[in-house]
C-alpha beads as a LAMMPS data file, in Angstrom:
LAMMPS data file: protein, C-alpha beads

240 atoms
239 bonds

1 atom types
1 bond types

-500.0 500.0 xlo xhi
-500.0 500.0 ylo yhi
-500.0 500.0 zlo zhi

Masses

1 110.0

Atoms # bond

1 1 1 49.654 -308.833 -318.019
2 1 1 47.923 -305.651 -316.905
3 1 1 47.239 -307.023 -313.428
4 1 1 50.997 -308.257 -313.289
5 1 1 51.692 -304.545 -314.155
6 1 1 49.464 -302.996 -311.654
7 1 1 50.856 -305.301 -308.599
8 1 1 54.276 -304.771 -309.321
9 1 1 53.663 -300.569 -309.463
10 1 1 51.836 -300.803 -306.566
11 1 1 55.119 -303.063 -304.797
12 1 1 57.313 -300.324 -305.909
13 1 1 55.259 -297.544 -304.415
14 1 1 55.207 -299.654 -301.370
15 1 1 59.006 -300.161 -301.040
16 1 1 59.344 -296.369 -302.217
17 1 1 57.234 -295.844 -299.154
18 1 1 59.014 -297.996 -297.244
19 1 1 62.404 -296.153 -298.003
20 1 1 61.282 -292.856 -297.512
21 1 1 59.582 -294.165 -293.801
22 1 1 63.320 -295.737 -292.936
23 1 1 64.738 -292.241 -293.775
24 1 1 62.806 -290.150 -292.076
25 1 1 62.882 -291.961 -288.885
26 1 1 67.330 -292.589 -289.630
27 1 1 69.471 -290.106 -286.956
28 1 1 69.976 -286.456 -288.558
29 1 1 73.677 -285.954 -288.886
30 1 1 75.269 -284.151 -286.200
31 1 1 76.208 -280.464 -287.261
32 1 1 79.638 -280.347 -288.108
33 1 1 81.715 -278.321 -285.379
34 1 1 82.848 -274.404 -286.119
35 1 1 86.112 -274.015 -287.128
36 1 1 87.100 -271.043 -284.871
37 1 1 89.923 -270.106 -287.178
38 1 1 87.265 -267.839 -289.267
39 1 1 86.192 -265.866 -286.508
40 1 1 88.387 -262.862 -286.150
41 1 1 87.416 -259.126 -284.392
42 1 1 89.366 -256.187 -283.171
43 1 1 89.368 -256.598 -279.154
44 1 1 88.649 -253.243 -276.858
45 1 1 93.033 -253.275 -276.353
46 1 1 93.225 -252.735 -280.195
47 1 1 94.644 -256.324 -280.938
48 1 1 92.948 -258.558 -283.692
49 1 1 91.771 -261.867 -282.038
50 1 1 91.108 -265.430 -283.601
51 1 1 88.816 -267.873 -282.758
52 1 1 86.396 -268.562 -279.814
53 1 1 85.796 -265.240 -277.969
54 1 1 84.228 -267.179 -275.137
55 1 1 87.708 -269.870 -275.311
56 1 1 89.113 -271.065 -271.803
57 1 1 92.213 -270.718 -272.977
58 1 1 93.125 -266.909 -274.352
59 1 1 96.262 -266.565 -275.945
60 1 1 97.472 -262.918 -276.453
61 1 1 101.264 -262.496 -278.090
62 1 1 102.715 -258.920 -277.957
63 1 1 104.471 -258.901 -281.220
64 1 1 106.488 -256.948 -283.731
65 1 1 107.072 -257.888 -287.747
66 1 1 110.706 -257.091 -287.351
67 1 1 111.261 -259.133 -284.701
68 1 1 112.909 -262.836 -285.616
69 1 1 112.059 -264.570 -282.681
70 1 1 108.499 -263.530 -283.254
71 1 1 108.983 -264.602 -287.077
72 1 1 110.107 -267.966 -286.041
73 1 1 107.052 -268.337 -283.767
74 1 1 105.111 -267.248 -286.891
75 1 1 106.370 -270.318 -289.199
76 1 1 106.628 -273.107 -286.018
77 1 1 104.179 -272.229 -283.414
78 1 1 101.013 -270.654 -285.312
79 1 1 100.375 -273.359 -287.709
80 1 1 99.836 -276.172 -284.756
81 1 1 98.538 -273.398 -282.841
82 1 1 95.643 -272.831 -285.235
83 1 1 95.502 -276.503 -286.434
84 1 1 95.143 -277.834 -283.181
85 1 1 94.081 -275.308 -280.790
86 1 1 92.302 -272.450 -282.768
87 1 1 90.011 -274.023 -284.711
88 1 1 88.546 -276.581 -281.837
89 1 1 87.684 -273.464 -279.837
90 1 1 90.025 -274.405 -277.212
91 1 1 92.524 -271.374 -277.516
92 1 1 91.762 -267.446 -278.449
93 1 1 94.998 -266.261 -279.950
94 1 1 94.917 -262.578 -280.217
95 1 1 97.974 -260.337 -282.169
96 1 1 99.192 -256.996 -280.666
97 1 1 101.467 -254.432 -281.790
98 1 1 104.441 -253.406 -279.458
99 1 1 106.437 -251.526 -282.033
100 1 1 110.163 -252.366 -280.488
101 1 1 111.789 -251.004 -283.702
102 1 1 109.977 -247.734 -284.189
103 1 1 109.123 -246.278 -286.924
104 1 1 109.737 -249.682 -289.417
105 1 1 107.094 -251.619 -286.752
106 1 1 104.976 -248.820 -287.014
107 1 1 104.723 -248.550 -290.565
108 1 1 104.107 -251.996 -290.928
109 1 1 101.624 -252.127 -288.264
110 1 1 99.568 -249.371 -289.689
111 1 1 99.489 -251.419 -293.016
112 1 1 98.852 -254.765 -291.387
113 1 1 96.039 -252.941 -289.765
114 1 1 94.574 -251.350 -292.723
115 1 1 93.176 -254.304 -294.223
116 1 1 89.909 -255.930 -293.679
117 1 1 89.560 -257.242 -290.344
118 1 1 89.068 -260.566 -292.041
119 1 1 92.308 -260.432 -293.637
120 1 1 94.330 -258.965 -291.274
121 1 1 95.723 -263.211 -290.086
122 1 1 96.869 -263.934 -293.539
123 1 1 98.780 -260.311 -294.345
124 1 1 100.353 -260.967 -290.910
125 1 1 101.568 -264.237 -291.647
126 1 1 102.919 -262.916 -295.405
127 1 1 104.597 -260.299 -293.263
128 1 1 106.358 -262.483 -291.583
129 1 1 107.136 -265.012 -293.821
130 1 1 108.920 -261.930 -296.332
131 1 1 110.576 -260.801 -293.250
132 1 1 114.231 -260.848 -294.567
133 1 1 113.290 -258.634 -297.369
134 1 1 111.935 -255.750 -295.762
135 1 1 115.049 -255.939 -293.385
136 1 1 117.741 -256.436 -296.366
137 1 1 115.681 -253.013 -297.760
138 1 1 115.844 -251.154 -294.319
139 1 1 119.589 -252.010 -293.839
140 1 1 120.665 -250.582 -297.378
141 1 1 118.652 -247.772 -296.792
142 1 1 120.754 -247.073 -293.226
143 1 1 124.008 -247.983 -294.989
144 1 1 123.279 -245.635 -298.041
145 1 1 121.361 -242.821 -296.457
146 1 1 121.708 -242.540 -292.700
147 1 1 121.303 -238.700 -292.939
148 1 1 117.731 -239.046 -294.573
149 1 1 116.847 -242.077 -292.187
150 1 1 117.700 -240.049 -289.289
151 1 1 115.637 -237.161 -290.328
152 1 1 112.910 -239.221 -291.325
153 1 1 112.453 -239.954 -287.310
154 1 1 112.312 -236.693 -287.224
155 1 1 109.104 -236.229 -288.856
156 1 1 105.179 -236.395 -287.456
157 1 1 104.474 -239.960 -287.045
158 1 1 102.418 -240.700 -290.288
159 1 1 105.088 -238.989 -292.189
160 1 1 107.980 -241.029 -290.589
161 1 1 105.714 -243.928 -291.236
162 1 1 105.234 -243.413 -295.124
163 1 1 108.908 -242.999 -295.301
164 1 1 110.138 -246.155 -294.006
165 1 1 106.977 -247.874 -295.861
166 1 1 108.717 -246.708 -298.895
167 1 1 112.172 -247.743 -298.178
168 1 1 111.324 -251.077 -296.967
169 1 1 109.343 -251.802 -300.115
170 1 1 106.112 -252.530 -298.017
171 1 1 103.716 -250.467 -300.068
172 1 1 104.642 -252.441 -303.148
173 1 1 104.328 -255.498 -300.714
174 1 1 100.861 -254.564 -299.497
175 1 1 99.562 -254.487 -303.444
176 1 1 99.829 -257.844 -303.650
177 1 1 97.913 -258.748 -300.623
178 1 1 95.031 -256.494 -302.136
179 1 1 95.986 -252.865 -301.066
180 1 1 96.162 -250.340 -303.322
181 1 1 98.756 -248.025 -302.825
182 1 1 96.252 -245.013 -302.632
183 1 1 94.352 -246.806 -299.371
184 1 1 97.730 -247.581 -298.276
185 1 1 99.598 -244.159 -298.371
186 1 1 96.161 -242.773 -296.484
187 1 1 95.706 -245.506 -293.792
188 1 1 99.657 -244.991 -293.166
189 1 1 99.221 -240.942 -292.056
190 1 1 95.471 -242.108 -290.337
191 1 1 95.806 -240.087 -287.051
192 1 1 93.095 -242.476 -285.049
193 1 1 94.677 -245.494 -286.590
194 1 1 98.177 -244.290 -285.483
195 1 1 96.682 -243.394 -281.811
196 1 1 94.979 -246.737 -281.609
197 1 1 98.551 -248.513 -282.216
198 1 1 100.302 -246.216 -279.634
199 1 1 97.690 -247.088 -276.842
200 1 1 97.741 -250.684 -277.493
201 1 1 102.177 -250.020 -276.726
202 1 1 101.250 -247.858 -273.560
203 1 1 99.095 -250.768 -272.222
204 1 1 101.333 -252.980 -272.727
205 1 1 103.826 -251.661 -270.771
206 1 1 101.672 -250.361 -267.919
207 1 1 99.755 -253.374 -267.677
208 1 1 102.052 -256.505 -268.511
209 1 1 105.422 -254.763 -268.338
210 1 1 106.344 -255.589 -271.537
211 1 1 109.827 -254.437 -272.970
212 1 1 110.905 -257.595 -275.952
213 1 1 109.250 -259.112 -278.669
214 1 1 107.479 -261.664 -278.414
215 1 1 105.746 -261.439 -275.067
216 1 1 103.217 -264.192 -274.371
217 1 1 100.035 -264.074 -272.123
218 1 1 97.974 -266.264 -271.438
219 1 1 94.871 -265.800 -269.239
220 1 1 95.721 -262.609 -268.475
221 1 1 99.198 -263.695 -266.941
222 1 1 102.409 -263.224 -268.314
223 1 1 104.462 -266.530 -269.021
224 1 1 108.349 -266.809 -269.628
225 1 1 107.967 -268.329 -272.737
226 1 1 109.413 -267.065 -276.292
227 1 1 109.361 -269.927 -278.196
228 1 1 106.082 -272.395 -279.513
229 1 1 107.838 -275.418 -277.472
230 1 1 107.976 -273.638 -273.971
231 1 1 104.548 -271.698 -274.928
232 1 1 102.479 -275.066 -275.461
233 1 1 103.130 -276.610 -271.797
234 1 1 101.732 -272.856 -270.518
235 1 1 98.464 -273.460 -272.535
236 1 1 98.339 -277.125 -271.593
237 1 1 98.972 -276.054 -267.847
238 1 1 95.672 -273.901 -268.398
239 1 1 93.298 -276.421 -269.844
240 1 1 94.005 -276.509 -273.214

Bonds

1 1 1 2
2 1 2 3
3 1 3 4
4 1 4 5
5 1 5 6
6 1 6 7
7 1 7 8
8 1 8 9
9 1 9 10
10 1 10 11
11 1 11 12
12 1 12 13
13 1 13 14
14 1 14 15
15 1 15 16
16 1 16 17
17 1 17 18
18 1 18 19
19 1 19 20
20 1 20 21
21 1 21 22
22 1 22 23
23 1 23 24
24 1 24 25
25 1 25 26
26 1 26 27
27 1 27 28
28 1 28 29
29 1 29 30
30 1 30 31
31 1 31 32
32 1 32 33
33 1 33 34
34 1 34 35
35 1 35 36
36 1 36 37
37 1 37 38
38 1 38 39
39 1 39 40
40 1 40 41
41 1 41 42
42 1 42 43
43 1 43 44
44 1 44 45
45 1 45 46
46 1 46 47
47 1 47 48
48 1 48 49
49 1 49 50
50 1 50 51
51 1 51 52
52 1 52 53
53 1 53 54
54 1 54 55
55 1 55 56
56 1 56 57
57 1 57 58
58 1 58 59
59 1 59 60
60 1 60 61
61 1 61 62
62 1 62 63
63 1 63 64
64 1 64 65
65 1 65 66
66 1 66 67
67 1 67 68
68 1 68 69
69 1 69 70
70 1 70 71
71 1 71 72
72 1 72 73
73 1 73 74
74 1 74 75
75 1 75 76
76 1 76 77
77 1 77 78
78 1 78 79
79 1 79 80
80 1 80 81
81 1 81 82
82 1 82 83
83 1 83 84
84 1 84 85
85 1 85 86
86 1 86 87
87 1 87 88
88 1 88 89
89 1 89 90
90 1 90 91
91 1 91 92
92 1 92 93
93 1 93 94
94 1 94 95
95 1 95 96
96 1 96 97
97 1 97 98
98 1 98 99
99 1 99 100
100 1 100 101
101 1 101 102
102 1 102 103
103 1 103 104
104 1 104 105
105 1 105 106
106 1 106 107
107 1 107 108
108 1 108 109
109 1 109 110
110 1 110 111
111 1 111 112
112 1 112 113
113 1 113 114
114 1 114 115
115 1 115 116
116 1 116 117
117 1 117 118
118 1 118 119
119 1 119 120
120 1 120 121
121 1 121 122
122 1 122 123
123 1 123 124
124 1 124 125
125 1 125 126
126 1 126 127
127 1 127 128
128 1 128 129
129 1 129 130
130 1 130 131
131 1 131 132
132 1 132 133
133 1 133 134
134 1 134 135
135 1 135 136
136 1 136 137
137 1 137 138
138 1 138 139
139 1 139 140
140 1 140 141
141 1 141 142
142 1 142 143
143 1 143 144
144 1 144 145
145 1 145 146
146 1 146 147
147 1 147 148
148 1 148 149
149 1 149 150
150 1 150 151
151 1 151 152
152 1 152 153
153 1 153 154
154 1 154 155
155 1 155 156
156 1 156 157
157 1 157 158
158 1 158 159
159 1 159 160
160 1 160 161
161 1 161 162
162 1 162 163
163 1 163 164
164 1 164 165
165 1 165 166
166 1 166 167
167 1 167 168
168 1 168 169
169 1 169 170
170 1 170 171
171 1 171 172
172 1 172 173
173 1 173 174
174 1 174 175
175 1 175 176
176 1 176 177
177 1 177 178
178 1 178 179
179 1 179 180
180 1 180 181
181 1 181 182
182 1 182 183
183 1 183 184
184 1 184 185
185 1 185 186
186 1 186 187
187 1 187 188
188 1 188 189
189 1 189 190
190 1 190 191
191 1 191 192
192 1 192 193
193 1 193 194
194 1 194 195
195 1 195 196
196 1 196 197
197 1 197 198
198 1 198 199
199 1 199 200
200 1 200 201
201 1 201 202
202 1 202 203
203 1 203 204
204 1 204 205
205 1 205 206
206 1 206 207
207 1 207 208
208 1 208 209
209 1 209 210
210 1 210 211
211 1 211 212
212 1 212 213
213 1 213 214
214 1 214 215
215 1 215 216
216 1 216 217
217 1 217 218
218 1 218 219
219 1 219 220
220 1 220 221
221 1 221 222
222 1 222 223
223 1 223 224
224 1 224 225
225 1 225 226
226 1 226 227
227 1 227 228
228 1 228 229
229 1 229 230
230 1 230 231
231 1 231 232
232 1 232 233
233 1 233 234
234 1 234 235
235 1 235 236
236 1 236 237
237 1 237 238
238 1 238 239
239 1 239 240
């Protein structure tokens, strides 16, 4: 019985053996590809790209909260955009201001831009999608007040800024994306933060001749597109 025993331990070591010999020589797995959606950096022109720096295809969208058309493009075009394009590595989609409504794009921009850099994608896309609100707010604040809303433009540019933050109910907003009112109030009257935002507008109009919302490049060309379904032939035209 003890020999029966010490043959059949000595199989099982064998075929243990065996196994482990089959596995080590099996394929390794292949790495799983990035998803380029994570990646996101400030650029030199004071935008906030995502994905693949080194992409074929770079997207950049000159954009403003306040803007519908650029809202629409927000719930339509950036969820295939990212889903499809973004995460492969195929397409760099950077965001920059062009403040087309003043002082409301302003103040939102500074606030959009206070945030972790990691963050800044997802408080865009809240912006965007509670875009009705801040514009019901902004509209009973003209109706009710013009006076004060005229001499809020009046004011140094982080001042105007907290103002219409206030009225619009964006520094409430901004809590619950993780910004405390304090860091919000002080990023809104930043003086490098505000000149970083109003160099990133007087590019855009010196270099691209920008003047609506949303204004599309791609590859460092400017396309006549304003909508995702006459954008994606553009990025398919350049390799995407």
């Amino acid at each position: 019985m003890r020999t029966y025993f010490m043959i059949a331990g000595a199989l099982a070591l064998a075929l243990a053996g065996g196994a482990s010999a089959q596995q080590a020589k099996a394929p390794a797995k292949p790495a799983a590809a990035p998803n380029w959606t994570a990646t996101v950096a400030i650029t030199p022109q004071g935008g906030f790209r995502q994905g693949n720096p080194d992409a074929p295809v770079k997207l950049v969208e000159y954009g403003s909260r306040g803007c519908p058309t650029c809202g629409r493009f927000a719930a339509e075009g950036v969820p295939p955009l990212r889903s499809d394009y973004i995460a492969s590595g195929k397409v760099s989609y950077e965001f920059r201001d062009y403040l087309i409504h003043g002082p409301p794009d302003l103040a939102a921009a500074l606030l959009n831009q206070c945030v972790p850099t990691a963050r800044f994608f997802p408080v865009l896309d809240a912006l965007f999608a509670n875009q009705h609100q801040f514009e019901e707010k902004l509209e009973a604040a003209l109706k009710n007040q013009p006076q004060q809303v005229e001499a809020w433009q009046k004011l140094p540019a982080g001042q105007m800024a907290t103002r219409f933050a206030e009225a619009t109910g964006m520094i409430a907003f901004m809590k619950t994306q993780g910004l405390p009112e304090a860091q919000a109030r002080k990023c809104l009257a930043d003086p490098k933060l505000i000149a970083r935002i109003s160099q990133t507008n007087a590019d855009a109009v010196k270099v691209y001749q920008v003047q609506s919302t949303p204004t599309f490049i791609v590859n460092a060309r400017k396309v006549s597109a304003f909508t995702w379904d006459r954008l994606l032939p553009e990025l398919w035209a350049n390799g995407a």
